[in-house]
C-alpha positions as CSV (number, residue, x, y, z in Angstrom):
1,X,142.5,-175.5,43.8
2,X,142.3,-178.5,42.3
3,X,140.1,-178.6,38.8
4,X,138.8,-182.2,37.1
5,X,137.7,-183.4,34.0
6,X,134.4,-184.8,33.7
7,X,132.5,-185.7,30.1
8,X,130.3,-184.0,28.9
9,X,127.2,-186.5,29.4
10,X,128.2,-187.1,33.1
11,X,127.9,-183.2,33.6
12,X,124.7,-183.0,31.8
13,X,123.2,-186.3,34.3
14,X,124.7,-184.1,37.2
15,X,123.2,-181.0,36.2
16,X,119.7,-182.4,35.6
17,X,120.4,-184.7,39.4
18,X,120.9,-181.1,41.0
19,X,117.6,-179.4,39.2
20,X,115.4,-182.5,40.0
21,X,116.9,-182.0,43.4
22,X,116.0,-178.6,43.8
23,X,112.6,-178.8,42.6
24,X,111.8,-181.9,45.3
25,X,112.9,-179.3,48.1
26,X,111.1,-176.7,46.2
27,X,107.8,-178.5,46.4
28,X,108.0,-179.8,50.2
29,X,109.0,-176.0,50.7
30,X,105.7,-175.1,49.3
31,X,103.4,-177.5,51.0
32,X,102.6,-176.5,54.7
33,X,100.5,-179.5,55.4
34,X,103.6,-181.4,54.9
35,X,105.4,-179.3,57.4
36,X,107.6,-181.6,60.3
37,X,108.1,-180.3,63.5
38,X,110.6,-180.9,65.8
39,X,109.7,-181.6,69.7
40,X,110.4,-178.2,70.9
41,X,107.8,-176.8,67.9
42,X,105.4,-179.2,69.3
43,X,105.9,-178.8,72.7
44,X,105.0,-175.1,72.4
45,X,101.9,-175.6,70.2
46,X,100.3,-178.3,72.4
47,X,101.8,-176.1,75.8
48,X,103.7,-179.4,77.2
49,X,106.8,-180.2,78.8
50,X,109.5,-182.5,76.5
51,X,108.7,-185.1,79.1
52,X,105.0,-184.8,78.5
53,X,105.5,-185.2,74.6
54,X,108.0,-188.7,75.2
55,X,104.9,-189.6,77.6
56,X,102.7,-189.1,74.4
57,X,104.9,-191.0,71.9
58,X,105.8,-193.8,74.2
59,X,102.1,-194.6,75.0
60,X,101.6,-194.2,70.9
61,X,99.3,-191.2,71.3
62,X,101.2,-189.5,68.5
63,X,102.8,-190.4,65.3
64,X,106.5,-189.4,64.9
65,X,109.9,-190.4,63.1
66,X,113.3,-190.5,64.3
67,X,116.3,-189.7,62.7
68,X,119.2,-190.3,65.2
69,X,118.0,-188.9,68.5
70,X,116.1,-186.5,67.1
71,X,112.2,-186.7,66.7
72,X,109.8,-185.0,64.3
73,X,106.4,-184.8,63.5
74,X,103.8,-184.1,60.8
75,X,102.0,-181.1,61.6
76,X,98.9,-182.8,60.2
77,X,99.1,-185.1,63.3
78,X,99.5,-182.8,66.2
79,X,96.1,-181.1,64.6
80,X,94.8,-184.3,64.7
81,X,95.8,-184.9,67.9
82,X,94.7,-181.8,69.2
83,X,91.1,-182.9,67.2
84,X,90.7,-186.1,69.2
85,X,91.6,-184.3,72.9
86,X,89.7,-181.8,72.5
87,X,86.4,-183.9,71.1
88,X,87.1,-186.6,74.0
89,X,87.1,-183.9,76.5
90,X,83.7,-182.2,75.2
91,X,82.3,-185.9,75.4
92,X,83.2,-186.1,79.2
93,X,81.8,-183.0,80.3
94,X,78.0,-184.3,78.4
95,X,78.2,-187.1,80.3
């Protein structure tokens, strides 16, 4: 094991770094409506295929982010998108 030296003031800037940290992840922890989903999470709550969801993004239908080749999604949007189907679809059947 290798140990090093720091200063004193650089170890008190990293400590407070790590608690600011932790209290960020704390506080998206504890907000729901801020939840991301990933595609399979979506997939299952709107009862779609993978290929159905890509349809979705690639027409723009529904917000996402990418980070690498992976896709997520705020779970405020897919109830927004369910919203909008499901109000479009009651409209047809009036008309």
């Amino acid at each position: 094991m290798e140990i090093r030296m720091i200063e004193g003031q650089t170890f008190e800037q990293l400590k407070k770094c790590i608690a600011d940290l932790l209290a960020q992840v704390a506080t998206l922890h504890s907000e729901p409506e801020n939840a991301w989903l990933d595609n399979q999470a979506v997939c299952q709550i709107l009862n779609i295929s993978k290929r159905s969801l890509q349809t979705f993004r690639d027409k723009g239908l529904i917000p996402y982010s990418q980070i690498g080749h992976k896709c997520f999604y705020k779970q405020e949007d897919v109830k927004e998108f369910l919203e909008k189907n499901r109000i479009e679809a009651l409209n047809k059947k009036r008309q």
